[in-house]
C-alpha positions as CSV (number, residue, x, y, z in Angstrom):
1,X,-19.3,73.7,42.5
2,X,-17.8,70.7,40.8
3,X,-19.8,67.5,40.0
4,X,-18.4,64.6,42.7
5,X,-16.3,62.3,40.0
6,X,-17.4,58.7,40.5
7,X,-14.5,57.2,40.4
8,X,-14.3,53.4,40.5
9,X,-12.6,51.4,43.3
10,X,-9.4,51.0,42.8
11,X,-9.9,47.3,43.3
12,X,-12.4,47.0,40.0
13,X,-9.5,48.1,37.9
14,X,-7.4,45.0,38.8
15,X,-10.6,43.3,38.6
16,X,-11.5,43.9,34.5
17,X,-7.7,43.0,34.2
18,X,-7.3,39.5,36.0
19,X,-10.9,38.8,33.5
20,X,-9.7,39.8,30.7
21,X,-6.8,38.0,31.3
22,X,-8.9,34.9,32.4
23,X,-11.1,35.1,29.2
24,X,-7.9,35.2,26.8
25,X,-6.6,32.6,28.6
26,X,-10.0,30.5,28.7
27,X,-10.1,31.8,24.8
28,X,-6.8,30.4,23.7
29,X,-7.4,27.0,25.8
30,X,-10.5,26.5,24.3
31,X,-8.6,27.2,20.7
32,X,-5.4,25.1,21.0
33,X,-7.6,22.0,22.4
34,X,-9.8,22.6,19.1
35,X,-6.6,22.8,16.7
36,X,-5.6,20.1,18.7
37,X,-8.3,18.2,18.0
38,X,-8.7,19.0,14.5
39,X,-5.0,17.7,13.7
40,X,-5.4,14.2,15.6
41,X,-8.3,14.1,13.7
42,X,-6.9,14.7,10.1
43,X,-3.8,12.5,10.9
44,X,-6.4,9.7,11.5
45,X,-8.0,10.2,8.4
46,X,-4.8,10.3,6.5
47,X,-3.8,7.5,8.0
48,X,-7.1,5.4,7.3
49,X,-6.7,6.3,3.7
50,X,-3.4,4.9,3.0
51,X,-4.1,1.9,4.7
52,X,-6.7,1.5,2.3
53,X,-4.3,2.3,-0.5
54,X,-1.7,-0.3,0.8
55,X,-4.5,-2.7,0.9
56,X,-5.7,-2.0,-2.5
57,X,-2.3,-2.6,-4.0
58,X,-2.0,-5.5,-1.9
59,X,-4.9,-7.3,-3.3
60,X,-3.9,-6.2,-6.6
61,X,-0.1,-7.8,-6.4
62,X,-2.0,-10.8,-4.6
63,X,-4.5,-10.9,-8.1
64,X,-1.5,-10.7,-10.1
65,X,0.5,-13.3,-8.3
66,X,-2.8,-15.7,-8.8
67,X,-2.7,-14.4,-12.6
68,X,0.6,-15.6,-13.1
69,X,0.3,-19.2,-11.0
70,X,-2.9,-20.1,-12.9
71,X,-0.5,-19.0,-16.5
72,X,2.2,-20.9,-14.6
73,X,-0.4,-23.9,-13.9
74,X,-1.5,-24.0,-17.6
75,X,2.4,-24.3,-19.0
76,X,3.1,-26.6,-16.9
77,X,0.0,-29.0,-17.8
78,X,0.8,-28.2,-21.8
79,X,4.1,-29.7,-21.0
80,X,3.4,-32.9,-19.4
81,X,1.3,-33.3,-22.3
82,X,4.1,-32.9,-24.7
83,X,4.9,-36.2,-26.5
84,X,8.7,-36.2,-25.8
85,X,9.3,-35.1,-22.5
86,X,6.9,-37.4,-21.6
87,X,8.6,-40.2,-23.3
88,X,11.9,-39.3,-22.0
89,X,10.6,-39.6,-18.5
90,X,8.9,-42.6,-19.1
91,X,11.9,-44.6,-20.7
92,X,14.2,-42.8,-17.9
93,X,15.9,-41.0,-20.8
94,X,17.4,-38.3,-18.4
95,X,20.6,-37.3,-20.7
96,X,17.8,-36.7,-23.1
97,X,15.5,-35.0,-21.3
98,X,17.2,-31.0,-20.9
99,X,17.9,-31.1,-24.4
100,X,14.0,-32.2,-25.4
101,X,13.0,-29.7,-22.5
102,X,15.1,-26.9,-24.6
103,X,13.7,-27.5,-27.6
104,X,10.1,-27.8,-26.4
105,X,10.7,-24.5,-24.0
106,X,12.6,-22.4,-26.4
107,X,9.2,-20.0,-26.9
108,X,9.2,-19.4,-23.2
109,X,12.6,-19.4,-22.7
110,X,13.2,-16.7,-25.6
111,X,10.7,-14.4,-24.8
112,X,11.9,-11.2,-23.4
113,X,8.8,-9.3,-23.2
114,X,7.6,-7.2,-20.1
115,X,4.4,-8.3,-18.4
116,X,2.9,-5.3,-19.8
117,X,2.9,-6.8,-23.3
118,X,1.2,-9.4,-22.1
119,X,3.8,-11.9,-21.7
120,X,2.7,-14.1,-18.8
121,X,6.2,-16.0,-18.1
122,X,9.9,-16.2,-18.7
123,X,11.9,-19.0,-17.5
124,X,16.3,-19.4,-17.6
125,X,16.0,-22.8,-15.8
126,X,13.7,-25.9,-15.3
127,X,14.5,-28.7,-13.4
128,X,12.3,-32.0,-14.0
């Protein structure tokens, strides 16, 4: 006598299949949404941070470009000051006036240092 084999209905075989094909495909859904998440997510962040780079160097040019007005400012008030241009534009001594200027300017004018040496200005032409 042989022991009746219990063998499954041929249905249940097609059965596991079609699951384990749903499960892969529920799997790999599941994991392409999360990797897409995951990259929106970086791409955000990378793109917050160098927004705040931009603006940090912004702000610093802007600082700079106030740096340089305010040196700008004070040159300008040291040379209204000055005894001769000021008497040149008083007695409307223009023909005198750009060769004073050159004389008085020649420091600034000269200078050929970066603004990393701490040279505020440098100027090839002034009009009064």
């Amino acid at each position: 006598m042989t022991a009746p084999s219990h063998r499954a209905p041929e249905g249940f075989g097609r059965f596991q299949v079609r699951l384990m094909l749903a499960m892969m495909f529920l799997v790999s859904a599941i994991t392409a949404l999360g990797l897409y998440l995951a990259e929106r997510n970086q791409a955000s962040g990378a793109e917050i941070g160098l927004q705040r780079e931009f603006q940090g160097q912004l702000a610093a040019l802007r600082r700079i470009q106030q740096l340089r007005h305010a040196a700008l400012a004070e040159l300008s008030r040291v040379l209204v000051r000055k005894p001769r241009i000021h008497a040149a534009l008083e007695d409307n001594a223009l023909d005198l006036l750009y060769p004073i200027a050159k004389d008085e300017l020649r420091d600034v004018m000269n200078r050929r240092d970066g603004p990393e040496t701490g040279a505020p200005l440098q100027a090839v032409f002034y009009r009064f």
